[in-house]
N, C-alpha and C positions, 0 to 999 in steps of 0.2 A: 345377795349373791348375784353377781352379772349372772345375765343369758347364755354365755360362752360355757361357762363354769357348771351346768345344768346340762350341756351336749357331751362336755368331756366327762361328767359323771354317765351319762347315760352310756356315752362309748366305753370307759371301762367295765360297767357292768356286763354289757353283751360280751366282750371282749372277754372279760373272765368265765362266762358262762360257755362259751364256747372252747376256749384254750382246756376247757377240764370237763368239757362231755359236758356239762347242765344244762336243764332245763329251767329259763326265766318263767314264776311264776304264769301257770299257763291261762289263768283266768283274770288276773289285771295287771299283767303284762311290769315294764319297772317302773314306768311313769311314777305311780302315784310313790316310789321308794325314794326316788329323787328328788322329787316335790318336799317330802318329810325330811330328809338331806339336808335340803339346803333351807328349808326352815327352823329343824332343830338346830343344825348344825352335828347332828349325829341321827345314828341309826334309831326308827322310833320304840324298837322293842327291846333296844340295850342301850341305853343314851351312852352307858363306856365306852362304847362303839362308834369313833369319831370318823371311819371312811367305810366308804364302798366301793367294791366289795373290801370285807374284813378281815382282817386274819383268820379268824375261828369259823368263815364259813365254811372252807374246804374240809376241816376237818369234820364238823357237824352236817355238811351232808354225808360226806364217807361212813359216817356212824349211824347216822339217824334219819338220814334219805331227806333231810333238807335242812339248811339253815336256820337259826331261831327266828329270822324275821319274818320265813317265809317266801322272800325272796328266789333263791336258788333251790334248785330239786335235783336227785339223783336221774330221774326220765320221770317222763309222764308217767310211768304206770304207780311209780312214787305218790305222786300225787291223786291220783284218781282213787287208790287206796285210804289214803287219808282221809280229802275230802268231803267233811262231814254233810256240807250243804246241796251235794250232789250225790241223792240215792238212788238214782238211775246209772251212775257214772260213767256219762258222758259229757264230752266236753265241748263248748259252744264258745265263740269269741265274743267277749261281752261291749259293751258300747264303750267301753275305758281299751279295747283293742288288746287283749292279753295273747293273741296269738306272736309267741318270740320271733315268728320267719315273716313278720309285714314285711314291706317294700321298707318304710321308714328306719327300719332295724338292719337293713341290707344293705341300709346305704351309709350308716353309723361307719 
């Protein structure tokens, strides 16, 4: 998949993550969602899942405060509940940049 086709997957992402109040994965941001994208050719935790964002994600965070891929969340506090890896639950931007308001995300 051309390089173009990897920016306009990552601008719809943000794009939808925003148009519906979500929080983008706050600890490895979409990158690595898009990367898996455009190597499967689908979403990697539902390969039936041939775009992103999906159909079914709007409804699966509405119901269960985040999307199956993990991708999308209801708000941060969504996630820091969950968040099995974080028992202090606090959130740090990790070296894969998962904070969704970079400069890079602001300019999508």
């Amino acid at each position: 998949m051309a390089p173009g086709n990897k920016t306009k997957i990552a601008k719809a992402i943000v794009a939808f993550a925003k148009a519906n109040s979500m929080v983008i994965h706050p600890a490895i941001g979409y990158s690595y969602f898009v990367e898996n994208l455009v190597l499967l050719g689908a979403c990697a935790c539902a390969t039936e899942r041939k775009s992103c964002p999906c159909p079914e994600s709007k409804r699966e965070v509405t119901e269960e405060g985040k999307c199956k891929c993990g991708l999308y969340w209801k708000d941060l506090d969504a996630f820091i509940a969950w968040d099995p890896t974080n028992p202090g639950k606090k959130i740090t931007q990790g070296a894969s940049g998962g904070n969704q308001d970079r400069e890079s995300d602001r300019n999508m």
